[in-house]
C-alpha positions, 0 to 999 in steps of 0.5 A: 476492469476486473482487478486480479488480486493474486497479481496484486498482492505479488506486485506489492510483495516483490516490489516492497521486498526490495526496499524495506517494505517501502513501495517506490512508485518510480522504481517499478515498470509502468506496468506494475505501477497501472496495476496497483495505482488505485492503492497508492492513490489510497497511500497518498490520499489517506487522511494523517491527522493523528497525533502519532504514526502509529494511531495513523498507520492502525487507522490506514490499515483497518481501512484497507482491511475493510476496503480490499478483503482481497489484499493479503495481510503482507500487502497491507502491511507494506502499504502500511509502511509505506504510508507511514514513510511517506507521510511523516 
């Protein structure tokens, strides 16, 4: 499946918009989050083993930067935040 990130990018930055740069899987549609659940897999599957949030949030987003070339730098930083906010 080819991923439209145009439509990616603006999923996350609606969505996250709304809530403090936190994305709340449970509040978008079911279509959104089919859209962009391969991102929130990374969100939830992404190692936290540093010693402070941020050395983790710096860690989670260079993978992502060298992951998904595609992601706009709004998106990464609110998947950031959101992993941030879900794991500490």
């Amino acid at each position: 499946m080819e991923i439209d990130w145009d439509e990616v990018n603006k999923i996350i930055e609606e969505r996250s918009s709304k809530n403090s740069y936190i994305i709340k899987p449970n509040e978008m549609s079911s279509e959104d989050l089919r859209k962009i659940s391969f991102l929130i897999k990374e969100v939830n599957r992404f190692p936290d083993n540093q010693k402070t949030v941020g050395e983790s949030g710096a860690l989670f987003m260079k993978h992502l930067c060298e992951k998904y070339s595609k992601l706009s730098p709004k998106s990464i930083d609110r998947l950031v935040h959101t992993f941030c906010f879900m794991n500490r």
